[in-house]
C-alpha positions in Angstrom: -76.8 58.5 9.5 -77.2 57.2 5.8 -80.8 57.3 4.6 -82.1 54.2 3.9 -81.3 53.6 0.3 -77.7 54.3 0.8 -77.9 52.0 3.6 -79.2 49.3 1.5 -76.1 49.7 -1.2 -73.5 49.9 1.4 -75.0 46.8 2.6 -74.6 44.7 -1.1 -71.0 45.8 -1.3 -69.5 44.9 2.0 -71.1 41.3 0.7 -69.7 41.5 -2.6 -66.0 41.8 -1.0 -66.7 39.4 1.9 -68.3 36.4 0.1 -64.8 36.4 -2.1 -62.9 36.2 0.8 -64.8 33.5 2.3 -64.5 31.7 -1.2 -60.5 32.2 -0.8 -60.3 30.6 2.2 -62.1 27.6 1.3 -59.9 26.6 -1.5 -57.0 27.2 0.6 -58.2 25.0 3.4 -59.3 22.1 0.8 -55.5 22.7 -1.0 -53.6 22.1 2.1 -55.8 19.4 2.9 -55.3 17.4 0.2 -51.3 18.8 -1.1 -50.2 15.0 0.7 -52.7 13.1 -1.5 -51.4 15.0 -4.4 -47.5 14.3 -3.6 -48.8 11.0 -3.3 -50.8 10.3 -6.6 -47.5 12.0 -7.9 -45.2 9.6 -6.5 -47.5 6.8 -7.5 -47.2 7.5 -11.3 -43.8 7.8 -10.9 -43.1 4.7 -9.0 -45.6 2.6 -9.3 -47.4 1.4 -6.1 -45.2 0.0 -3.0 -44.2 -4.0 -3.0 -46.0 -5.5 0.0 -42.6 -6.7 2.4 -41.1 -9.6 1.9 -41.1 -12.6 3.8 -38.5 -12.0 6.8 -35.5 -13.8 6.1 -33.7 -16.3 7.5 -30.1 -14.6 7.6 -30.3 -11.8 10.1 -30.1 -7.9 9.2 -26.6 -6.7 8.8 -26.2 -3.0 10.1 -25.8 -2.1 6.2 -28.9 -3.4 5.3 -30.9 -1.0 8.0 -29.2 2.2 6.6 -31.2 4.5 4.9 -31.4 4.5 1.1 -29.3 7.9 1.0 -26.6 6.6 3.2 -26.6 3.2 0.6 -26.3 5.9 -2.5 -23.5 7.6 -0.8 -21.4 4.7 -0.2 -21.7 3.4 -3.3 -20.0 6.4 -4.0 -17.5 6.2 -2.3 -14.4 4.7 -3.9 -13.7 1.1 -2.0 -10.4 0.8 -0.3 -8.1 -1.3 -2.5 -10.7 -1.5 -5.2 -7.9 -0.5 -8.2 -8.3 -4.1 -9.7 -4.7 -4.6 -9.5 -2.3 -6.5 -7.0 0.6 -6.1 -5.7 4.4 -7.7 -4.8 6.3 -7.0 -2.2 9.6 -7.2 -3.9 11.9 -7.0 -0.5 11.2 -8.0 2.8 12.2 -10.1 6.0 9.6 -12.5 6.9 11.7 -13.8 9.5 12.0 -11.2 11.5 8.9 -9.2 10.5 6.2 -12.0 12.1 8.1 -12.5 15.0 7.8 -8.6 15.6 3.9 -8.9 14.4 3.1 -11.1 16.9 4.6 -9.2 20.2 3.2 -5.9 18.6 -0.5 -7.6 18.7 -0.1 -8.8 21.9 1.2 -5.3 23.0 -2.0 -3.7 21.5 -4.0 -6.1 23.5 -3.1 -5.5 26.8 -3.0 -2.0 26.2 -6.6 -1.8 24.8 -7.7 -4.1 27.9 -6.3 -1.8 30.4 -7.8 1.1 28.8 -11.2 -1.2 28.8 -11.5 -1.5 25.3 -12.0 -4.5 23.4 -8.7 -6.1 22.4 -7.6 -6.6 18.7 -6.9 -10.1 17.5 -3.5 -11.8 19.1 -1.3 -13.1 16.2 1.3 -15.9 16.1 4.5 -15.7 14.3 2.8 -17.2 11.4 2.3 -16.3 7.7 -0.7 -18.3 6.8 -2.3 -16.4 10.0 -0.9 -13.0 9.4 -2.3 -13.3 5.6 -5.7 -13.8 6.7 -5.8 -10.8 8.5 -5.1 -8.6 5.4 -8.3 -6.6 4.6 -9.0 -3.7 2.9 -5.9 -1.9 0.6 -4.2 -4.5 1.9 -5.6 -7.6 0.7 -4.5 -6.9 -2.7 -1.0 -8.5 -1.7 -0.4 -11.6 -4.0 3.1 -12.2 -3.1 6.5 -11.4 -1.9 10.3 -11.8 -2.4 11.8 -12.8 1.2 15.3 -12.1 1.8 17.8 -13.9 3.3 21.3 -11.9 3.7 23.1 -13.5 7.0 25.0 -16.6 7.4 22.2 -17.2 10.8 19.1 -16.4 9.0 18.9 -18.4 5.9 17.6 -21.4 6.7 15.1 -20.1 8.6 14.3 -17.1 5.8 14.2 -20.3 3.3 11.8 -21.8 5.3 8.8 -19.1 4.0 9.1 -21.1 0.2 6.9 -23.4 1.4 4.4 -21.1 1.1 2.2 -20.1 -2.0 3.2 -16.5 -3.3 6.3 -16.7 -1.5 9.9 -16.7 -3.4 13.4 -16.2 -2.1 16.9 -14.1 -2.4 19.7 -15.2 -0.3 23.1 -13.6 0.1 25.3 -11.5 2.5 24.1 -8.2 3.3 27.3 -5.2 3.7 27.1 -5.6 7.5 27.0 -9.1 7.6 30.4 -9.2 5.4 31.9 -11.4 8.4 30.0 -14.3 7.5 31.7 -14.2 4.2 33.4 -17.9 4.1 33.4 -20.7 1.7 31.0 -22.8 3.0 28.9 -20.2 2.7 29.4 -19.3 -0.6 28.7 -23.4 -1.0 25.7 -22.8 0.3 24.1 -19.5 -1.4 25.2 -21.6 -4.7 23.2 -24.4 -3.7 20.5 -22.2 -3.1 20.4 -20.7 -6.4 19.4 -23.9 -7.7 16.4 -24.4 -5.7 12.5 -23.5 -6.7 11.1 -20.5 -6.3 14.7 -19.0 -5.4 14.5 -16.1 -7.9 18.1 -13.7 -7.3 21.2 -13.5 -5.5 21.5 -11.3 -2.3 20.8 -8.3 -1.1 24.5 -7.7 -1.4 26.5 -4.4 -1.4 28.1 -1.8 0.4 27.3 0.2 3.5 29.0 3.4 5.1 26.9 4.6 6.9 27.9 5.2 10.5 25.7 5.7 13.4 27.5 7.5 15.4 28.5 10.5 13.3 25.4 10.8 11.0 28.1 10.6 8.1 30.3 8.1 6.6 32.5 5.2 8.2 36.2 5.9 8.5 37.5 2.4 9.5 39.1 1.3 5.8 39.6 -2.2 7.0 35.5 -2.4 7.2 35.1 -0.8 3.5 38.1 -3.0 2.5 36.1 -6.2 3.6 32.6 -5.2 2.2 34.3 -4.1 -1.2 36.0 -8.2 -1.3 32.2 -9.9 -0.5 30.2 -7.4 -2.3 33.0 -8.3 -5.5 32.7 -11.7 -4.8 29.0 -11.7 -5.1 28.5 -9.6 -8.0 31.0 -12.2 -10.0 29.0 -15.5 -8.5 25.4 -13.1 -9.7 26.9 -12.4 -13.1 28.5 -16.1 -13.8 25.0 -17.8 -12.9 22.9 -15.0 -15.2 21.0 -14.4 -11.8 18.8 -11.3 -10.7 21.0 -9.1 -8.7 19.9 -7.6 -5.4 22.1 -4.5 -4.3 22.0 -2.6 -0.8 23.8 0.5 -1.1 24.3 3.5 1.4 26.1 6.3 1.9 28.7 4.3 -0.5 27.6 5.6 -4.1 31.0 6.1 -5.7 31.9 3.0 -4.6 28.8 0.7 -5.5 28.8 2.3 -9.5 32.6 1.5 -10.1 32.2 -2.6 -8.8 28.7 -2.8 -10.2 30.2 -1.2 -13.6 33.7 -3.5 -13.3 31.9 -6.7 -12.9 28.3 -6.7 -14.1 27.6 -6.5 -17.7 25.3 -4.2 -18.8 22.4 -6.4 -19.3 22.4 -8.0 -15.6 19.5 -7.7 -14.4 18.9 -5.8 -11.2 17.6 -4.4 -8.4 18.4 -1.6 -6.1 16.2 -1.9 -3.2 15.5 0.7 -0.7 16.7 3.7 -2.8 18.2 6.8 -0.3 21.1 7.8 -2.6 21.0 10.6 -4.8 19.4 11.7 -8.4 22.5 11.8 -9.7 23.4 7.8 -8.6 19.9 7.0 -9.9 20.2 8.3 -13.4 24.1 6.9 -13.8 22.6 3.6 -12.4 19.5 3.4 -15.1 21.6 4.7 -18.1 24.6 2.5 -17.1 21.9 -0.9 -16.8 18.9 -1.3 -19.0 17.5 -4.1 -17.1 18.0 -2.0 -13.4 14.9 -1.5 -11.7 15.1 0.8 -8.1 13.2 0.2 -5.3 11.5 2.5 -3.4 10.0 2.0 0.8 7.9 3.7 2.6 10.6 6.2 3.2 9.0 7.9 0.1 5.6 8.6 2.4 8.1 10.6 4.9 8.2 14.1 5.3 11.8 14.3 5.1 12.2 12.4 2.7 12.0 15.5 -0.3 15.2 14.2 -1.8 13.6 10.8 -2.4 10.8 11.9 -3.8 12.1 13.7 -6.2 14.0 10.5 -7.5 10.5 9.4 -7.7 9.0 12.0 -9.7 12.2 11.4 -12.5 12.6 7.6 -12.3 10.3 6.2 -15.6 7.2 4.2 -14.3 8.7 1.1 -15.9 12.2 0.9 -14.0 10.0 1.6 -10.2 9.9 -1.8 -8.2 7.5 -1.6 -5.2 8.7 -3.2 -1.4 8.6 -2.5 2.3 12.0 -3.5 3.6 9.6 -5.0 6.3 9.8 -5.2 9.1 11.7 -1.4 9.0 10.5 2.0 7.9 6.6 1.3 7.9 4.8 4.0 5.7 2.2 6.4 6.5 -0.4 6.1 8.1 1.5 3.5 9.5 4.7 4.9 10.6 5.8 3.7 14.1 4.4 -0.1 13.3 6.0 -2.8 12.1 6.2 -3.1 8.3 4.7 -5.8 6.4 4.0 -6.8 2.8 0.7 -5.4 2.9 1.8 -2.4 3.5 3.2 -2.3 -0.3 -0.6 -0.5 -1.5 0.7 2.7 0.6 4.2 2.6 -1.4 2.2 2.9 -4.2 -0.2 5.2 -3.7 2.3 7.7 -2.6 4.1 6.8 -5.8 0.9 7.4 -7.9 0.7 11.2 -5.9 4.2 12.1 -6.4 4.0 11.0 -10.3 0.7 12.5 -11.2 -0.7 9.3 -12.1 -3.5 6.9 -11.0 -3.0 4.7 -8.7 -4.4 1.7 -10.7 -1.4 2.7 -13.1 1.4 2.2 -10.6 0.1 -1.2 -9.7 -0.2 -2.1 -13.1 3.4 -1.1 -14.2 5.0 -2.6 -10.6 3.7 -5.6 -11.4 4.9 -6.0 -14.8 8.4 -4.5 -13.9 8.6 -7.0 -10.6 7.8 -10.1 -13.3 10.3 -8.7 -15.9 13.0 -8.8 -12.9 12.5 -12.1 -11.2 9.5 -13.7 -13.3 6.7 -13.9 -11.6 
């Protein structure tokens, strides 16, 4: 036992380090008592105080406007499909056979998504006007197209589109419709020329290519009679001064020597849905200053290397965009039908393959497709 006077001391000290401790805790307690009013008078001279609500409105909350203010930020963000300020021409497709086709492919997707219990997308008619309201997105920068008419059968009814805005026409007889060569119908495709909006001759040309064997067609009397209408046509092109449409496959040796016989170097042309070779393409744009090549959606394929690297070397200013709608739709799209909406995808695969921006490729398309068949 202490005696009482050490007691006494022991007793002053164990205060002196308690009374501290009790102090500690106290300031703690009040700190995290009052660490939400300071985040608070912090945020108030930051901010200013909060607006009272508004009056409710009349128009009805949209799901956007009930997202959070960091979900807002981030789409704002985001880049906005088809937001690259620049439209687009579908410089070569079918709209006579690509609505038809539209029309039983929404109608398949509908009964398909009602049997699965889904809700069924929109049923379209064969019908432009209808099919154009539809576009959205990338899509929706489409401003116009050149419709092609290239068979005795189908040219009225591929004529019939110039009635409508953004539309223009080219009318002549394709490779494999050489049989319709006669000349009532060369009558008519020269009437034609005359007409509004009715901006080149064909698509014309040659095609070899035979299904069966993967390779070239040996039948002469066939190459024989596409080599006299394709002649016939580049003559009638060159004689009226009119924008020149060429189809050529699996026939390249062929298609240069007419084209160089009976075109003059400054014909203006285009070479739509390019498969051929490097080698074609560069003799093709050294041979014609004013030739422009097309390119599908064949250059979004995977086997399609060989194209793509005619891509990556054809100058910016001799590329023409166009589907060949309703055939080889591009990714994402592959599978579908091919329209003229689907021209944005052309492009941006284009703008990928070029080591450009996109905005770039629609820029210089668009000038090229008004240099070619002005507008």
């Amino acid at each position: 036992p202490h005696p009482p006077m050490e007691r006494r001391t022991l007793m002053v000290l164990a205060l002196a380090g308690f009374l501290p401790a009790v102090c500690m805790w106290t300031s703690l307690s009040f700190s995290t008592a009052t660490r939400g009013d300071q985040r608070r008078r912090v945020a108030l001279a930051a901010f200013g105080r909060r607006k009272p609500a508004a009056a409710p409105s009349s128009t009805p909350a949209t799901e956007a406007g009930r997202r959070s203010l960091s979900t807002r930020y981030k789409a704002k963000l985001q880049p906005k499909l088809g937001s690259s300020g620049e439209g687009f021409v579908d410089t070569h497709c079918h709209l006579d056979i690509i609505l038809p086709r539209l029309a039983r492919q929404s109608h398949e997707d509908a009964r398909k998504a009602k049997e699965a219990g889904q809700e069924p997308p929109r049923r379209l008619n064969a019908d432009f006007a209808e099919w154009r309201s539809t576009l959205q997105g990338a899509e929706s920068g489409f401003e116009g197209c050149v419709n092609v008419g290239c068979g005795a059968a189908s040219l009225d009814a591929a004529a019939a589109f110039l009635a409508h805005d953004g539309v223009h026409g080219a009318f002549g007889i394709h490779p494999l419709n050489a049989n319709d060569w006669s000349e009532a119908v060369e009558e008519k495709l020269l009437d034609m020329m005359s007409w509004d909006k009715v901006v080149a001759w064909g698509e014309c040309g040659l095609d070899y290519f035979d299904k069966n064997t993967k390779g070239q067609i040996q039948d002469l009397e066939k190459r024989s009679l596409q080599r006299r209408v394709f002649e016939r046509q580049l003559e009638l092109a060159a004689s009226l001064d009119k924008p020149l449409v060429v189809h050529t496959r699996y026939a390249e040796e062929d298609t240069l020597e007419l084209m160089t016989k009976l075109l003059p170097a400054t014909q203006p042309v285009h070479v739509h849905c390019f498969t051929s070779s490097l080698a074609m393409s560069k003799a093709l744009l050294e041979r014609f200053p004013r030739l422009f090549i097309g390119f599908t959606g064949v250059v979004t394929f995977r086997n399609a290397a060989d194209v793509q690297e005619v891509v990556r070397q054809t100058p910016l200013d001799r590329i023409l965009l166009e589907t060949d709608g309703p055939y080889m739709a591009p990714e994402p799209h592959r599978g579908r039908v091919a329209h003229p909406g689907h021209v944005y995808y052309v492009a941006e695969r284009i703008a990928k393959l070029k080591g450009v921006q996109l905005q770039d490729v629609l820029k210089a398309c668009r000038e090229n497709t008004e240099q070619v068949y002005g507008f």
